[in-house]
N, C-alpha and C positions, 0 to 999 in steps of 0.2 A: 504494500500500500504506500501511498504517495504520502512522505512526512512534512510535516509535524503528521501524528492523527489525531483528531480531539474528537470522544464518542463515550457515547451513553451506558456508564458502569450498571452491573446488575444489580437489583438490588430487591430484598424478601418483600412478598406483599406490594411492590409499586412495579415493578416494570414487566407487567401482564401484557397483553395483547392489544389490550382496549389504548395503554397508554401510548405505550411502542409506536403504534399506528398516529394517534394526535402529535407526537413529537419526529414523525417521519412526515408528515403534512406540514407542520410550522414548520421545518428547518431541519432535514438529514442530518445528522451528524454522520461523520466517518465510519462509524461502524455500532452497531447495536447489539445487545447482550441479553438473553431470558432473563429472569428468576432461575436461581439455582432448584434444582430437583431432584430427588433423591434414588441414588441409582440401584438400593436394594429394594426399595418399595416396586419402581419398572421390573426390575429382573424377575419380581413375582407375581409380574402379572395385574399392577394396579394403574389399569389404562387411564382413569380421571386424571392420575397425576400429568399425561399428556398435555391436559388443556394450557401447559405452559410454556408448550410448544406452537402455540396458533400465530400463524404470522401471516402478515400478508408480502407480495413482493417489492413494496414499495420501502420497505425497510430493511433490503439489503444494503450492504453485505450486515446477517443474520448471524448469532453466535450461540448455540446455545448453549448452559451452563449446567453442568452436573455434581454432586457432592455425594457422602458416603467413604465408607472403607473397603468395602466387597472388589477387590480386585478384579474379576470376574466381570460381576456386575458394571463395571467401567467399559469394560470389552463392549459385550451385551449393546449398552446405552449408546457407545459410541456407534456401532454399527447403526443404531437405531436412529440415530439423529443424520445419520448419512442418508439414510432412506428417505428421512422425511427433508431432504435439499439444503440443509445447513449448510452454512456458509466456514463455518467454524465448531471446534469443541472446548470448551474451557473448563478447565476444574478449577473448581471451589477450594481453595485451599487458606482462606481467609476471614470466613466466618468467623466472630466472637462471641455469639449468642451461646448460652451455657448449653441449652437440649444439644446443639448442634457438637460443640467441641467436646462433652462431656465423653460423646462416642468414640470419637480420637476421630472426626472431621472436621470440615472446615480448619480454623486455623491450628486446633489441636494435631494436623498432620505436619507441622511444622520440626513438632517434638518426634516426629518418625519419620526421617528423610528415607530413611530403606522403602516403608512403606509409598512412602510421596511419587519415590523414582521407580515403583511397580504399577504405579497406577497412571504415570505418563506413559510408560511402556505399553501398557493395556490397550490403552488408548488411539496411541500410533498403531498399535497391530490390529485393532477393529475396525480406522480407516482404511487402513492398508488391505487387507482383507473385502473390503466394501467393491475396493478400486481391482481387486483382482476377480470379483467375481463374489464372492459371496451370498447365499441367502439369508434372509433374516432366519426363516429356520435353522437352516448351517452356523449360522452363530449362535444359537440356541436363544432368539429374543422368543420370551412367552407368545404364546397361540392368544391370549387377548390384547396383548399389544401390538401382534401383526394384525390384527382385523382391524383393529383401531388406528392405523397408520394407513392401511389402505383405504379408510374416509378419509381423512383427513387431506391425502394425496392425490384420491380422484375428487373432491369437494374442491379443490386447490385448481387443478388442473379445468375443471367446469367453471372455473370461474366465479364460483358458489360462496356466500359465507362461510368460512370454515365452517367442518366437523366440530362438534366439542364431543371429547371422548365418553364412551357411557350414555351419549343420548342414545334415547328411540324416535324411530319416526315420529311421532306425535309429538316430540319436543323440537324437534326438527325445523315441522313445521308453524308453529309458535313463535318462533325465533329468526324465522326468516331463512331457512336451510333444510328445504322440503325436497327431499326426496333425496338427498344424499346418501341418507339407509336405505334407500330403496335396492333389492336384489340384490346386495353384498355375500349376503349370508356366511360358510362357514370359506376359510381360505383356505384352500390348499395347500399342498407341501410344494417349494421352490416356486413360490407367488412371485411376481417381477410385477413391479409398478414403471406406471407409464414415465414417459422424459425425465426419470431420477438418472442425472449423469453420473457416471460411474470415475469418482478421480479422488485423489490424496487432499483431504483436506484439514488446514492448518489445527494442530492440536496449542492451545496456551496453555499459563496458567495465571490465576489469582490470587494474590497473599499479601502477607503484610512482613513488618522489620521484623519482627519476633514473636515468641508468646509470650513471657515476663517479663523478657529484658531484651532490648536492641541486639539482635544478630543477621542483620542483614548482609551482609558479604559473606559471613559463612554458610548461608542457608541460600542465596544465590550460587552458588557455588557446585550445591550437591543438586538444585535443578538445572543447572549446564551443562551438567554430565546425561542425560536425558535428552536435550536439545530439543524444548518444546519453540515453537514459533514464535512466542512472543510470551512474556514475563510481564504483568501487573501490578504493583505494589503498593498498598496502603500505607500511606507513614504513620500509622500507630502499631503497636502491639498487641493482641488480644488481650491483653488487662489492661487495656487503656481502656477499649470499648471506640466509642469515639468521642471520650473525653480529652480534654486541653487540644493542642495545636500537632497536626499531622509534622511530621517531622521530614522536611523536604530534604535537610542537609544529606542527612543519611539515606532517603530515593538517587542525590547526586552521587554516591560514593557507591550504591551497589549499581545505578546503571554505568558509573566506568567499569565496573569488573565485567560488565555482561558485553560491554562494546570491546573490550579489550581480551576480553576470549577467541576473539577473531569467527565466532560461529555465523554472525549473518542475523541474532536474534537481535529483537526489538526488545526494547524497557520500554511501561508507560507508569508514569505517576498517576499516581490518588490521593485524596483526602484534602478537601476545604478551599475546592478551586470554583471561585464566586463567580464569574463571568467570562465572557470568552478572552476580555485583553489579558484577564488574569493567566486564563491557560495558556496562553502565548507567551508571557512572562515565563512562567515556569520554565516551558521549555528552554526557553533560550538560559535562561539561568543555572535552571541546574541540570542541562545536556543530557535530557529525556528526550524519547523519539515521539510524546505526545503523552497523551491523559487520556482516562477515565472521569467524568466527570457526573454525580448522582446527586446525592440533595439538592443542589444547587437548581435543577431541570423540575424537580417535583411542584407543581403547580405553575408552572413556566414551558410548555413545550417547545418556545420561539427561541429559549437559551441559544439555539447555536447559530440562529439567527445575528445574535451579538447584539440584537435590538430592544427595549422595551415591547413591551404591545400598550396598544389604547385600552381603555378600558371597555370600551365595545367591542376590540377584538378578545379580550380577555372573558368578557361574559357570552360573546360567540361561540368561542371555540370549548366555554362552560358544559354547556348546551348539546354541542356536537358532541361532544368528551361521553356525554352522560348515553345519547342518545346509539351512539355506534357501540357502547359496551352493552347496551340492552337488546341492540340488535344482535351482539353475538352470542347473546344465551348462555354465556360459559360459564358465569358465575353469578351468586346471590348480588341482586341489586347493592346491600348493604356493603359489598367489596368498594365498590365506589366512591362512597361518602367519605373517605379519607381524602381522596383526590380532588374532588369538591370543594372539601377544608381547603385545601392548597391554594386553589383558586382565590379565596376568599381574605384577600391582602390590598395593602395599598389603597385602597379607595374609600370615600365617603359609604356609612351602610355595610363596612366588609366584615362585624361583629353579627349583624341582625344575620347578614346574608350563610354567614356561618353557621348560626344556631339554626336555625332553620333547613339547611341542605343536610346537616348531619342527622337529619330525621326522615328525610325523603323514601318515598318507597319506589318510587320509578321515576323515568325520563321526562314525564309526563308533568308531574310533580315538581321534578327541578325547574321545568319552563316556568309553572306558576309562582315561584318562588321570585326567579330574576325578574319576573314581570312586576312583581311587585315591590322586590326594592330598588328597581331603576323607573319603576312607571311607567313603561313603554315595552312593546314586543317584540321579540327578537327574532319572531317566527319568518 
């Protein structure tokens, strides 16, 4: 990819489908990232967790993100995301939330480089595999997650709202995605989906300086040796959380080791990049080949735009936000209302507009809400 890159880090509960999409409308960033997903829950067969794989093609180049310990299960997931047209695979290796680390994922892999460097390994040989041929069978992804990747991929392919994994026809059609179930039924063995190109695609990863204490250049070091595509890195530690200040100094000192290995791999920074001149700062500063850039984007889709928005494009794009996540059926209305909140800054009325939208039950409901603390329709 053409540097700097400055693009849209993953992140738990915000960067679904619904949002992904309004932040590839206001302003593409360089490359886009899921929700991380959990790779033993897929490998047994729990096709819903798919729905966080739904994308459309306007928000390539597409990354999707996995997490877990199941070696295996890595294989499995990676294959599986090759099928469904990913753009990329990234592992989760950064996570600081307790349920996640307590397993020894997310950024608790940090304290297991052995482990870390079997699951970039996995990884590389499920594309690789993809790209030589492979079935989803052949790689043993479960029998409900292959019937569930073939909606979602002829759903894709028709031109259709996504599939959301787990529907039935009848939900289908509620949602705007009638007839997608239609004659699917059970898959066969050595299934082959239509225009899934068959080629090597890039594996990362994302992490942070440490887990208790700063060891960034040692813990770059034993992901080198793996030689995934690109390296991400959080400037805090997992007992930081993401309290006090991301620590840029030390992002500058592990991406000279990564450039100075002579592999060809990219470093991108993270953590507390406010605006787009900010992210350009960085780079040039501290000799990152680009950013990741999350909180900053939440209730802001136009961020990479570099521009404010008006407050009517602000309560426009409110609106559209609400109304294209209800057309995708994939999740309880209530997933939204965070997003909403987001929205809901800077302007005269952005408290009332607040309490309000975080009670909403549908799309329908958010319009009557804007309608009434601007006065005017947006329809």
């Amino acid at each position: 990819m053409k540097k700097p890159i400055i693009g849209l880090a993953p992140m738990d509960g915000a960067t679904d489908a619904a949002f992904r999409y309004m932040v590839a409308k206001c302003h593409k960033p360089d490359v886009m990232m899921t929700e991380f997903t959990n790779v033993e829950g897929m490998a047994r067969g729990a096709s819903k967790m798919l729905v966080s794989f739904l994308y459309e093609e306007i928000e390539r180049p597409i990354v999707g993100q996995l997490f877990g310990v199941e070696v295996e299960s890595y294989y499995k997931c990676s294959v599986m995301l090759c099928a469904l047209g990913f753009d990329g695979v990234d592992i989760n290796m950064g996570c600081p939330v307790n349920k996640v680390a307590r397993k020894g994922s997310g950024a608790a892999l940090i304290k297991t480089p052995g482990l870390a460097r079997e699951i970039i390994r996995a990884c590389k040989r499920g594309v690789k595999d993809w790209a030589d041929g492979i079935s989803l069978e052949g790689a043993g992804v479960h029998e409900n997650i292959i019937i569930e990747i073939k909606k979602m991929v002829e759903g894709r392919e028709g031109g259709k709202v996504p599939a959301c994994a787990g529907m039935t026809e009848g939900d289908a059609r509620m949602t705007g995605g009638a007839g997608m179930t239609e004659g699917l039924g059970k898959v066969s063995p050595g299934t082959t989906f239509p225009k899934m190109p068959r080629k090597i695609i890039p594996v990362s990863v994302k992490t942070r300086i440490g887990y208790d204490e700063i060891m960034a250049d040692e813990w770059v070091k034993h992901l080198l040796e793996e030689q995934p595509a690109n390296i991400t890195m959080h400037g805090r530690t997992l007992k930081q959380m993401y309290m006090g200040k991301a620590n840029w100094e030390v992002l500058a000192k592990a991406a000279k080791v990564v450039h100075e290995s002579g592999l060809g791999i990219s470093f991108l920074g993270n953590g507390d990049v406010e605006s787009m001149e900010d992210a350009y700062r960085k780079v040039k500063e501290y000799g990152v080949d680009g950013v990741l850039v999350g909180r900053a984007v939440l209730g802001n889709p136009w961020f990479f735009g570099g521009k404010d928005a008006s407050l009517k494009d602000r309560l426009e794009i409110l609106v559209e936000h609400a109304r294209y996540f209800q057309e995708l059926g994939h999740l309880s209305f209530f997933n939204i209302r965070k997003h909403l909140g987001w929205y809901c800054k800077g302007f005269d009325g952005a408290k009332d507009c607040l309490m309000k939208l975080i009670q909403v039950e549908n799309a329908e409901e958010v319009v009557e809400v804007v309608k009434f603390i601007v006065g005017k329709s947006l329809v």
